[in-house]
N, C-alpha and C positions, 0 to 999 in steps of 0.2 A: 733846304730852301726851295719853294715853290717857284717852277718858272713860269714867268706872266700870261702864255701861251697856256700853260696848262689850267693856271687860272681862271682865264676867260672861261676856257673847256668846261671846268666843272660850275663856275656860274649859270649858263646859257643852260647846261641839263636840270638845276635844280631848279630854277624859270618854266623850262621846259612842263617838269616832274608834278611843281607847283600847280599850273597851268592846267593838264591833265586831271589832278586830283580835286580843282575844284569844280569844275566842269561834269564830273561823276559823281561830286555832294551835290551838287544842283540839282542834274537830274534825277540820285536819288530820293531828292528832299521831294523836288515834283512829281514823282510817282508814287510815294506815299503818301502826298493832299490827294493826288488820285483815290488812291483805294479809301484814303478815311471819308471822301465827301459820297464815291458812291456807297459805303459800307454802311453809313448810318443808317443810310434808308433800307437795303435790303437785309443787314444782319436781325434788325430786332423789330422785324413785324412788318413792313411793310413791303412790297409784293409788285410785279405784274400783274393790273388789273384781268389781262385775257387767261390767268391761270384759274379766277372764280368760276366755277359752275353756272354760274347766272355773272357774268359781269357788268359793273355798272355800263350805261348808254346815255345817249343825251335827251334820250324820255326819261328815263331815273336814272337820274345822278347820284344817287345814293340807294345803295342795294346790300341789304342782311339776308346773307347765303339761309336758306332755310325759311325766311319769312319773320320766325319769330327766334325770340332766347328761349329756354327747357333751363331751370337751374333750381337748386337746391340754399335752402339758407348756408354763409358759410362755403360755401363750395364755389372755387372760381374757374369759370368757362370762358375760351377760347374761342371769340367770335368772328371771322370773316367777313368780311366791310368790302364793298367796291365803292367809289368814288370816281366821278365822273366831271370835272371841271368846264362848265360850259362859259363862265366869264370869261375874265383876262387872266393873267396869268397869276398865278396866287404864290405865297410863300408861306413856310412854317404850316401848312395847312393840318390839323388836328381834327379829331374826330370826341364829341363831347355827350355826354345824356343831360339834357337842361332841364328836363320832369317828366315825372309820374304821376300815375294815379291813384289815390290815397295816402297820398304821401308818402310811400314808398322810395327809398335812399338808397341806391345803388351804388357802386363804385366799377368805374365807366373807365378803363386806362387803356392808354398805349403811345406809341410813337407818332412825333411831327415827321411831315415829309417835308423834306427843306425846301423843293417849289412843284408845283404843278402847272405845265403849260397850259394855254386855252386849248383842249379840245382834247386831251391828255387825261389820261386815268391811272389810278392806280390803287392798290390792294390791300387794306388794312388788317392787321391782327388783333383784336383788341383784348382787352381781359376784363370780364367782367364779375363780378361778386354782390351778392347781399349777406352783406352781415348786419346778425341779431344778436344785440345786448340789449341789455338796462338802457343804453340811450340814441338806438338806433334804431330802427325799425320793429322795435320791441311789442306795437300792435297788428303789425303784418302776418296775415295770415293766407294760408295756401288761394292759391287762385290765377286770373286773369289780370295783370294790370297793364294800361296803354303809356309807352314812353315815348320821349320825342328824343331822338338821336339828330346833331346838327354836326355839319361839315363849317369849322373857320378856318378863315386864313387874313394874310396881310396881302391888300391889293394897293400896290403904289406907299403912301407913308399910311392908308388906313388900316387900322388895325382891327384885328378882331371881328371882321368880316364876315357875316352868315353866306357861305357860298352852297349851301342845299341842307333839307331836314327829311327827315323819312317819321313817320309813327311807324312804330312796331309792340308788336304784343311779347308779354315778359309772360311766361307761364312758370309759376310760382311755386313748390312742392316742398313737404319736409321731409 
């Protein structure tokens, strides 16, 4: 038989025990949104704008390390982007190719950054590709073409947001 004393005894520690353990799921659960909210942005491509070579500035706000793209049909290159946020504060901001010249269809990818302060920058990775088949750029031929690379994001409830565009020259090789 349990005495009532001893009872109390082992309630108040397992309260106690209770109490402790959720208190260290908490702040484990809290240090994990840590790491995944800042990880999305620096694991898969996006960067400290001041580790570019050239980083972007609030004269260009969008800057291609190099000037231009060098690619091969089929072959996909790894392009360095600064971005330079002179508005307000942006979210989801994304970096996109919205045309070329001769119709030329590229494939322009990489990662949102979840926000960008006003006056704040930061460092794109992006991947870039032309592929050639039967129904894609199947008349493109070696050369010079001019693209427009545009920086979006969401300011306030608007969406999709042209927050800066750069031309740049695509030099094109097989």
């Amino acid at each position: 038989m349990i005495k009532k004393k001893g009872a109390l005894q082992l309630g108040i520690s397992t309260i106690v025990v209770l109490v402790i353990a959720m208190v260290l799921i908490g702040a484990g659960i809290s240090l994990i949104n840590v790491f995944f909210k800042k990880g999305t942005d620096s694991l898969g491509g996006i960067f400290d704008n001041q580790d570019l070579k050239q980083p972007a500035t609030r004269d260009k706000p969008l800057v291609l390390q190099g000037g231009k793209i060098s690619a091969s049909f089929n072959e996909e290159v790894v392009v360095p982007i600064g971005f330079f946020n002179t508005g307000q504060k942006a979210d989801g901001v994304e970096l996109t190719m919205t045309s070329c010249t001769k119709d030329l269809v590229p494939t322009f990818t990489g990662l949102k950054a979840s926000s960008i302060n006003s006056g704040d920058a930061k460092g794109f990775l992006m991947n870039f590709k032309i592929v050639r088949n039967d129904d894609t750029n199947k008349d493109a031929a070696e050369g010079v073409y001019i693209c427009e690379i545009e920086a979006k994001g969401e300011i306030g409830t608007s969406k999709n947001q042209t927050l800066a565009t750069l031309q740049t020259d695509i030099m094109l090789e097989n």
